[in-house]
mmCIF file of the N, C-alpha and C atoms, coordinates in Angstrom:
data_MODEL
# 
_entry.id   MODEL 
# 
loop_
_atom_site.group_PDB 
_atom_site.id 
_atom_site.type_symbol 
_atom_site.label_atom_id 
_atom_site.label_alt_id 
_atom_site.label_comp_id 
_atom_site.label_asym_id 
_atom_site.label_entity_id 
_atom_site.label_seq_id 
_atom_site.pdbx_PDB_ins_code 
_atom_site.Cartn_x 
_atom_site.Cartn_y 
_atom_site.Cartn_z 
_atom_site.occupancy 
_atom_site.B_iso_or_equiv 
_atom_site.pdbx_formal_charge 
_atom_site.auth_seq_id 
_atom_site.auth_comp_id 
_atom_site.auth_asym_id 
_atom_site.auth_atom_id 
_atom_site.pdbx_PDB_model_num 
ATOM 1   N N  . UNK A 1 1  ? 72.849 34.736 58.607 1.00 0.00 ? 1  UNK A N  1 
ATOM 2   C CA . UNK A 1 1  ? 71.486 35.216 58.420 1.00 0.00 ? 1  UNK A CA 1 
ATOM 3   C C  . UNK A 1 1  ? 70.558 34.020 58.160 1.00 0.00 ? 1  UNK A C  1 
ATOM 4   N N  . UNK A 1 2  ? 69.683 34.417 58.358 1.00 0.00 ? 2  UNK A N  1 
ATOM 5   C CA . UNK A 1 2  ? 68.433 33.031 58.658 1.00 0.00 ? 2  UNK A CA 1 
ATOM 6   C C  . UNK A 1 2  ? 67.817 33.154 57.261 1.00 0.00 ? 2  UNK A C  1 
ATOM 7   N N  . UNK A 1 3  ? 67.303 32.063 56.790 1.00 0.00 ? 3  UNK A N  1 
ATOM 8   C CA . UNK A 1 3  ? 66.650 31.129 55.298 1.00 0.00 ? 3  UNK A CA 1 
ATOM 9   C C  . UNK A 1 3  ? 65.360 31.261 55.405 1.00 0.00 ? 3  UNK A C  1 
ATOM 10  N N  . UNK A 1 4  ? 64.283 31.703 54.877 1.00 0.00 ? 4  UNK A N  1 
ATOM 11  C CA . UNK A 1 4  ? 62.829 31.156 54.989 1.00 0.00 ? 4  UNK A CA 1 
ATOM 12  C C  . UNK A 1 4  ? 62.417 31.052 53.713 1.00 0.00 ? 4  UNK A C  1 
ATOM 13  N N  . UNK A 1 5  ? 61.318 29.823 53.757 1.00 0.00 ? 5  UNK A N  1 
ATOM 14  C CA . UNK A 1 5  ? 60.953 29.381 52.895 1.00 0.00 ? 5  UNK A CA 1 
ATOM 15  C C  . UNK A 1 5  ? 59.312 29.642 52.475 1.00 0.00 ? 5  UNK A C  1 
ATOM 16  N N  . UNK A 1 6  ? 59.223 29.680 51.721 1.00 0.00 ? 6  UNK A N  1 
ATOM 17  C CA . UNK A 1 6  ? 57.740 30.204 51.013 1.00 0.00 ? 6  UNK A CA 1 
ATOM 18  C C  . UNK A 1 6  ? 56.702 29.150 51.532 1.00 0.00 ? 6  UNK A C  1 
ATOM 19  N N  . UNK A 1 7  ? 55.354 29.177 52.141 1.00 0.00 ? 7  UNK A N  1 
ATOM 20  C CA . UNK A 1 7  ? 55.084 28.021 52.451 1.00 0.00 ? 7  UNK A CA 1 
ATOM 21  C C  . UNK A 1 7  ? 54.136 27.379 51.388 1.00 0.00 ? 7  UNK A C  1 
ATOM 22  N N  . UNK A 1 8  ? 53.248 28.314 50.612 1.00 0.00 ? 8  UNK A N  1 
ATOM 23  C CA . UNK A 1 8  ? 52.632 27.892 49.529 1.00 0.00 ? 8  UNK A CA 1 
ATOM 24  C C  . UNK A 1 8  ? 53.501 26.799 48.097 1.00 0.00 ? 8  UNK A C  1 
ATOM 25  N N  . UNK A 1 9  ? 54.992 27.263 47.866 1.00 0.00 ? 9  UNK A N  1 
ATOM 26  C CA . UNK A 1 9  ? 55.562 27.016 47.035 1.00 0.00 ? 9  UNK A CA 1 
ATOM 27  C C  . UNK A 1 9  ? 57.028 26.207 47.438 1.00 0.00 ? 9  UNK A C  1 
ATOM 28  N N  . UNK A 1 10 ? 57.355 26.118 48.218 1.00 0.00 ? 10 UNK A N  1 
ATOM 29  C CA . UNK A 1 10 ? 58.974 25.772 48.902 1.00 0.00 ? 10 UNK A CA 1 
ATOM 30  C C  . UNK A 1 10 ? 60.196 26.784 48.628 1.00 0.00 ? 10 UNK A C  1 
ATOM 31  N N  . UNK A 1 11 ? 59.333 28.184 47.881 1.00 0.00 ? 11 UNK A N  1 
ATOM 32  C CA . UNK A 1 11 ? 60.701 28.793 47.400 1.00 0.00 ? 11 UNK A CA 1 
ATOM 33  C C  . UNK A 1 11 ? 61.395 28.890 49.078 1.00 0.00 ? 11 UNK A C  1 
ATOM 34  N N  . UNK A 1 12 ? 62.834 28.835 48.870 1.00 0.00 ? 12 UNK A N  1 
ATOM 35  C CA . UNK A 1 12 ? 63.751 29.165 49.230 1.00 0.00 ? 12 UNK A CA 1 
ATOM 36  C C  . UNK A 1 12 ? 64.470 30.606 49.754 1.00 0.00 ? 12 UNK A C  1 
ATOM 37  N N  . UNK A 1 13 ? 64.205 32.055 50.664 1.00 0.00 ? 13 UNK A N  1 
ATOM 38  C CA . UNK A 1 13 ? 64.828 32.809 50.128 1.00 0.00 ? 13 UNK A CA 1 
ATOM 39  C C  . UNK A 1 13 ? 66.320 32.989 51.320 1.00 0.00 ? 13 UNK A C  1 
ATOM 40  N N  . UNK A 1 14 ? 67.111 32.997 50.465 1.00 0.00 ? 14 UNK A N  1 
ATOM 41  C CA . UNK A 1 14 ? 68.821 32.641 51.029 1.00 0.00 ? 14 UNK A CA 1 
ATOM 42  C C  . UNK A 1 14 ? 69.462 34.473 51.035 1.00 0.00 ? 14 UNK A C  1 
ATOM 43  N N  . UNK A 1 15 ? 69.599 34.742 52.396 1.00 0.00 ? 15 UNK A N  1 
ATOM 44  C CA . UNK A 1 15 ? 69.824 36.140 52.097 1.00 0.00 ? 15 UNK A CA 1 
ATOM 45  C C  . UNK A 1 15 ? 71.322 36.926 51.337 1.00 0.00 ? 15 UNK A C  1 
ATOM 46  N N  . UNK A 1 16 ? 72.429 35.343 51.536 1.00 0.00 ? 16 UNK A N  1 
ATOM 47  C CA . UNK A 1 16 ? 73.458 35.165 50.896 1.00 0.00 ? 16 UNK A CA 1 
ATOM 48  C C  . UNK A 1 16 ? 73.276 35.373 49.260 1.00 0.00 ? 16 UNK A C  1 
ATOM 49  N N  . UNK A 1 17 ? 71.957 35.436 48.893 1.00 0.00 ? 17 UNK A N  1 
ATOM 50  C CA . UNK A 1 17 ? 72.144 34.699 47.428 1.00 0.00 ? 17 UNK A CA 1 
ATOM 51  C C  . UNK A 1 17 ? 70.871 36.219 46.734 1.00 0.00 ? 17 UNK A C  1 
ATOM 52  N N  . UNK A 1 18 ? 69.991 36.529 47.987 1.00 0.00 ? 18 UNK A N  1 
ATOM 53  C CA . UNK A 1 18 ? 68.754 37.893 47.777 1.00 0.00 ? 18 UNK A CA 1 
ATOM 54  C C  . UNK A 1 18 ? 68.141 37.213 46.559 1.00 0.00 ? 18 UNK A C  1 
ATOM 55  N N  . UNK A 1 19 ? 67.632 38.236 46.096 1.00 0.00 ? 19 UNK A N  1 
ATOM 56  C CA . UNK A 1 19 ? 66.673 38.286 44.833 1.00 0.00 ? 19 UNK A CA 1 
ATOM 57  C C  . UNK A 1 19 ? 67.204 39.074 43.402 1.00 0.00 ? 19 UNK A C  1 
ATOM 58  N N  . UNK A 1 20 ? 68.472 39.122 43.222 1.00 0.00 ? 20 UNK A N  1 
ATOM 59  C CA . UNK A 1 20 ? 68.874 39.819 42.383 1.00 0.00 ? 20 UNK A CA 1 
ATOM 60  C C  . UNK A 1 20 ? 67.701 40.308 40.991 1.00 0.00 ? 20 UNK A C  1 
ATOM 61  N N  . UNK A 1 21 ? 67.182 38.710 40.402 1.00 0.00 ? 21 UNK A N  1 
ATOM 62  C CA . UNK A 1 21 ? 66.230 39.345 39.463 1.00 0.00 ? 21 UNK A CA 1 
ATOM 63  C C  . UNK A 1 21 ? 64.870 40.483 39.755 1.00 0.00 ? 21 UNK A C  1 
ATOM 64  N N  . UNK A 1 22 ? 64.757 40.314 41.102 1.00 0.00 ? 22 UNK A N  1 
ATOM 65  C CA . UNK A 1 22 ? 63.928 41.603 41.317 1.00 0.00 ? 22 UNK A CA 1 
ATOM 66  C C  . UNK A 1 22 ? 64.258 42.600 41.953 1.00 0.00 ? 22 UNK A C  1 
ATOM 67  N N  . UNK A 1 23 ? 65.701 42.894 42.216 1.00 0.00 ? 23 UNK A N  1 
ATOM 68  C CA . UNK A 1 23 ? 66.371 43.997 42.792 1.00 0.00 ? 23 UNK A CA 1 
ATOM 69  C C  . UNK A 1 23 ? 66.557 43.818 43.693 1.00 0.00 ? 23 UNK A C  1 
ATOM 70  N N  . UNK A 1 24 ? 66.668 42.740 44.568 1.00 0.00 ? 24 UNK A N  1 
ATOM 71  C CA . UNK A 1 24 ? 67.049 42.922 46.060 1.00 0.00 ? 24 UNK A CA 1 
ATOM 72  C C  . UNK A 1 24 ? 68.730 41.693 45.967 1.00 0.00 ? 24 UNK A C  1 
ATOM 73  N N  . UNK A 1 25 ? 69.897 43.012 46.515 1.00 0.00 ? 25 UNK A N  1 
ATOM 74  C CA . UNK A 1 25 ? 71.175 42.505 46.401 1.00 0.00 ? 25 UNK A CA 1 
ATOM 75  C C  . UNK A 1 25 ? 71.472 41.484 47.481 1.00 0.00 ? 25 UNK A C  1 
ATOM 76  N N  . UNK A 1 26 ? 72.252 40.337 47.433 1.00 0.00 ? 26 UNK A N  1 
ATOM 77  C CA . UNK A 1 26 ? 72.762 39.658 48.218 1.00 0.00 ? 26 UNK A CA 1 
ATOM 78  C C  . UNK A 1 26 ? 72.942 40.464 49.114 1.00 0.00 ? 26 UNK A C  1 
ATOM 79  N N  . UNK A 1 27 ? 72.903 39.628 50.175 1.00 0.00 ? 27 UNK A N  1 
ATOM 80  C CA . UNK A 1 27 ? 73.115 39.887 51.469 1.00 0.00 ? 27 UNK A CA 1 
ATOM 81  C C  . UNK A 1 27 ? 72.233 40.498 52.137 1.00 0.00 ? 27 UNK A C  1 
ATOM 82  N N  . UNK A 1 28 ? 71.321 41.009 51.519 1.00 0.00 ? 28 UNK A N  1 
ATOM 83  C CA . UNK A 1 28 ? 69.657 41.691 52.769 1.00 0.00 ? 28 UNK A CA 1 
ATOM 84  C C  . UNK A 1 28 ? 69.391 40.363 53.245 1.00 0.00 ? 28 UNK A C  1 
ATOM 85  N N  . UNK A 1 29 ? 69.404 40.530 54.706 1.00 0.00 ? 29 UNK A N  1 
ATOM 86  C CA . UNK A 1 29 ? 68.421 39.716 55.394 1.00 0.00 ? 29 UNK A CA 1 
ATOM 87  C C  . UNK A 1 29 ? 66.899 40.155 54.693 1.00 0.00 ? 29 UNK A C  1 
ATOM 88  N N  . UNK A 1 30 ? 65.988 38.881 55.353 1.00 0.00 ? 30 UNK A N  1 
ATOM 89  C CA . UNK A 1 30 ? 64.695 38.609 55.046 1.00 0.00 ? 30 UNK A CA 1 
ATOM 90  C C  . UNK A 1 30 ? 63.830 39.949 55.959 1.00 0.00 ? 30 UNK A C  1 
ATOM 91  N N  . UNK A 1 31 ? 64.107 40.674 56.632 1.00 0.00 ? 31 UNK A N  1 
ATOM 92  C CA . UNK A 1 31 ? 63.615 41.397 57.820 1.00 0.00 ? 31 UNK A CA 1 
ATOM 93  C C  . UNK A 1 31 ? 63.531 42.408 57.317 1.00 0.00 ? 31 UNK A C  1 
ATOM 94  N N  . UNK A 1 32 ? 65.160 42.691 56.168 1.00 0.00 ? 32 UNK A N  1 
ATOM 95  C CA . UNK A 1 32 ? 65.401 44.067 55.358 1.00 0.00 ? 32 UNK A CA 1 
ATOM 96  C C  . UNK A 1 32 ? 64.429 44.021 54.216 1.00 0.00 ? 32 UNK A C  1 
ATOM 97  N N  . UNK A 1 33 ? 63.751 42.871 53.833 1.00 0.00 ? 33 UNK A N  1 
ATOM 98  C CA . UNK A 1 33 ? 62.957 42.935 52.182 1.00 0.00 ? 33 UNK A CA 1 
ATOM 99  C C  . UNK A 1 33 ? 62.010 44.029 52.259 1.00 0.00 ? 33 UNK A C  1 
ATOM 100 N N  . UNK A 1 34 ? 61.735 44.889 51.295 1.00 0.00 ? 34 UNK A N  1 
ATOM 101 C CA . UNK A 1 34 ? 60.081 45.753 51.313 1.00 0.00 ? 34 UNK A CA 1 
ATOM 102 C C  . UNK A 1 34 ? 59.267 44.991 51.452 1.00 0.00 ? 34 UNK A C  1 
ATOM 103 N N  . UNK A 1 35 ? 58.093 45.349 52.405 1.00 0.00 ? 35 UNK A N  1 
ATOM 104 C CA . UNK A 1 35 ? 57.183 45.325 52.641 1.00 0.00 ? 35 UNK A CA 1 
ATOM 105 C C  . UNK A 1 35 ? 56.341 44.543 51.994 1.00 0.00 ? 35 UNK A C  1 
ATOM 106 N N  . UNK A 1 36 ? 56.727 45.341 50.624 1.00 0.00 ? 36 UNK A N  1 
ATOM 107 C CA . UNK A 1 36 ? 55.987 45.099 49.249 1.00 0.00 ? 36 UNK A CA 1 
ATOM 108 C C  . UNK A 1 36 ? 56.119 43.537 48.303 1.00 0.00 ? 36 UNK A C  1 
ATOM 109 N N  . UNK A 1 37 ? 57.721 43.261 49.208 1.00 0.00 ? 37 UNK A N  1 
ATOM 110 C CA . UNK A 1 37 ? 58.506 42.304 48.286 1.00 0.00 ? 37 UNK A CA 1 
ATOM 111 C C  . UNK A 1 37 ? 56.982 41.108 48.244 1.00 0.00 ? 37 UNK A C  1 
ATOM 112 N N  . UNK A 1 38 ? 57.182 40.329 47.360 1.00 0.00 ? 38 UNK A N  1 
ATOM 113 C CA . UNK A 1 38 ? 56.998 39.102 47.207 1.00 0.00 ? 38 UNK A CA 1 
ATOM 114 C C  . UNK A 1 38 ? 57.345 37.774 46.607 1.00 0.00 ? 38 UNK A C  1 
ATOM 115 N N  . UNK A 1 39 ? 56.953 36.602 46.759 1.00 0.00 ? 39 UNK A N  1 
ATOM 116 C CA . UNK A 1 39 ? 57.757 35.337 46.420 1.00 0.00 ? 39 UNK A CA 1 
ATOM 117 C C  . UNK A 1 39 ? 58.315 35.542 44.634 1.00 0.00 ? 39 UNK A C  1 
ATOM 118 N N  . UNK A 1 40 ? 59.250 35.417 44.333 1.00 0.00 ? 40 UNK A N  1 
ATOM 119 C CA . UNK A 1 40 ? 59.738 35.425 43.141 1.00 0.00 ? 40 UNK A CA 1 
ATOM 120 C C  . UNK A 1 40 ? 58.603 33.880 42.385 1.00 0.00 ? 40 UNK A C  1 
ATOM 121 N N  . UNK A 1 41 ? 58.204 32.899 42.690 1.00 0.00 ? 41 UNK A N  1 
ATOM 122 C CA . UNK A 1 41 ? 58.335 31.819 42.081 1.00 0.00 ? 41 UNK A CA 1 
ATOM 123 C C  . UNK A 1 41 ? 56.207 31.828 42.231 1.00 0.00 ? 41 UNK A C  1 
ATOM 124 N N  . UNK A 1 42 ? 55.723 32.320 43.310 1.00 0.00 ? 42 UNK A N  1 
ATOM 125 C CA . UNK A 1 42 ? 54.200 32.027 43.356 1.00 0.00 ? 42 UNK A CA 1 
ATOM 126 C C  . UNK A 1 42 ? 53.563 33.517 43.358 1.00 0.00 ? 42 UNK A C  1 
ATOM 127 N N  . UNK A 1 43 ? 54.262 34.051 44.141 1.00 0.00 ? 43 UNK A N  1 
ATOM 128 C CA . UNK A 1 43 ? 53.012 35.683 44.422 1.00 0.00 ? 43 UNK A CA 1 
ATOM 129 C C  . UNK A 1 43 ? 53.316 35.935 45.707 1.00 0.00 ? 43 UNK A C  1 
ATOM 130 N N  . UNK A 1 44 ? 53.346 35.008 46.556 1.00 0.00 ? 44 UNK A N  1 
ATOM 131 C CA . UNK A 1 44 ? 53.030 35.132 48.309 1.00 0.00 ? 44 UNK A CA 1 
ATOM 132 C C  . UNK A 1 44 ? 53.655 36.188 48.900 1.00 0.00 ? 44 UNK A C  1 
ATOM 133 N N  . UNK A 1 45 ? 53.139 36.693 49.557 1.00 0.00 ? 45 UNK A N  1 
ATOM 134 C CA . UNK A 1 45 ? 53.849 37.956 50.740 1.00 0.00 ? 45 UNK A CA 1 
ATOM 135 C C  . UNK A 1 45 ? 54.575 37.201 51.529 1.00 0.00 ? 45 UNK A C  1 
ATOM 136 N N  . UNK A 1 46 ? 55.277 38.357 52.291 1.00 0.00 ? 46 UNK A N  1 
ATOM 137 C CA . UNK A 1 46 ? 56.320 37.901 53.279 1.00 0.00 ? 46 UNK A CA 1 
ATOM 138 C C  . UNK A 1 46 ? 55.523 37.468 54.639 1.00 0.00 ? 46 UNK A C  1 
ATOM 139 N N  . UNK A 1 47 ? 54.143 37.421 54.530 1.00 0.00 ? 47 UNK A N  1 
ATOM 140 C CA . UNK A 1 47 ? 53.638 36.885 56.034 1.00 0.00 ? 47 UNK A CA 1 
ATOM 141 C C  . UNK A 1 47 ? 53.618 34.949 55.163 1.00 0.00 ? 47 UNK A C  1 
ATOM 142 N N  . UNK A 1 48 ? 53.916 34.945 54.590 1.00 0.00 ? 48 UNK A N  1 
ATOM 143 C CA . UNK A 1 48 ? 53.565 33.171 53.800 1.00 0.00 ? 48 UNK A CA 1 
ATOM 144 C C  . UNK A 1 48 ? 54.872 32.900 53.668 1.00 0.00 ? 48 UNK A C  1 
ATOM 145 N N  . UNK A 1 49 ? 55.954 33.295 54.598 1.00 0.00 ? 49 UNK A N  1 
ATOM 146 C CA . UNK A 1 49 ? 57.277 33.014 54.656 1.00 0.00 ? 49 UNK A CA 1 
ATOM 147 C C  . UNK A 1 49 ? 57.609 32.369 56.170 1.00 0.00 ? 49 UNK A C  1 
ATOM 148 N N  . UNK A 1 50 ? 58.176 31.211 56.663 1.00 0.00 ? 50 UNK A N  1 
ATOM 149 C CA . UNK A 1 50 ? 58.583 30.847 57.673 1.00 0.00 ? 50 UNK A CA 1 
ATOM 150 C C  . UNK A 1 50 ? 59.637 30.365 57.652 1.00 0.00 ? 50 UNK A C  1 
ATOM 151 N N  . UNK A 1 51 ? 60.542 31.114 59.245 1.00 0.00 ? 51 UNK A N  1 
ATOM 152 C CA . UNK A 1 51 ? 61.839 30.716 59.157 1.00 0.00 ? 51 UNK A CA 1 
ATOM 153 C C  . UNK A 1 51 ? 62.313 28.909 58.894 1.00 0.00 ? 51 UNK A C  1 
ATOM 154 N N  . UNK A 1 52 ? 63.370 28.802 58.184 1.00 0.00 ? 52 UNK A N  1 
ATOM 155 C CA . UNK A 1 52 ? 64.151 27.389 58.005 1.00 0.00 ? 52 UNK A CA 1 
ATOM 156 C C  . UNK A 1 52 ? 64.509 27.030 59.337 1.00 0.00 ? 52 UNK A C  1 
ATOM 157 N N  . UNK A 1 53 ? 64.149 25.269 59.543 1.00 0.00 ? 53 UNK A N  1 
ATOM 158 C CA . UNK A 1 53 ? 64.839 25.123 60.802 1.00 0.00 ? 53 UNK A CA 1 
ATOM 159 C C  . UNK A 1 53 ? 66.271 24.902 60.829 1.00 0.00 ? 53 UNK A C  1 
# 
């Protein structure tokens, strides 16, 4: 599964690793996040996310 990174902040999101502290379990791809999700570390939506090369 593919990595993207926050572009405002460098977060990282690793779909191996998810967002556990905000409820999203390892292993969701980035495609599966809500809508709603946003960056754990700044605020940013998932349009301020671009895939890792």
């Amino acid at each position: 599964m593919d990595k993207y990174v926050c572009d405002p902040c460098g977060y990282l999101y690793d779909p191996e690793v998810g967002d556990p502290d905000n409820g999203v379990e390892p292993g969701t791809a980035f495609a599966d996040l809500p809508e709603d999700w946003t960056c754990p570390i700044c605020g940013a939506g998932k349009d301020s996310f671009e895939k890792e090369d």
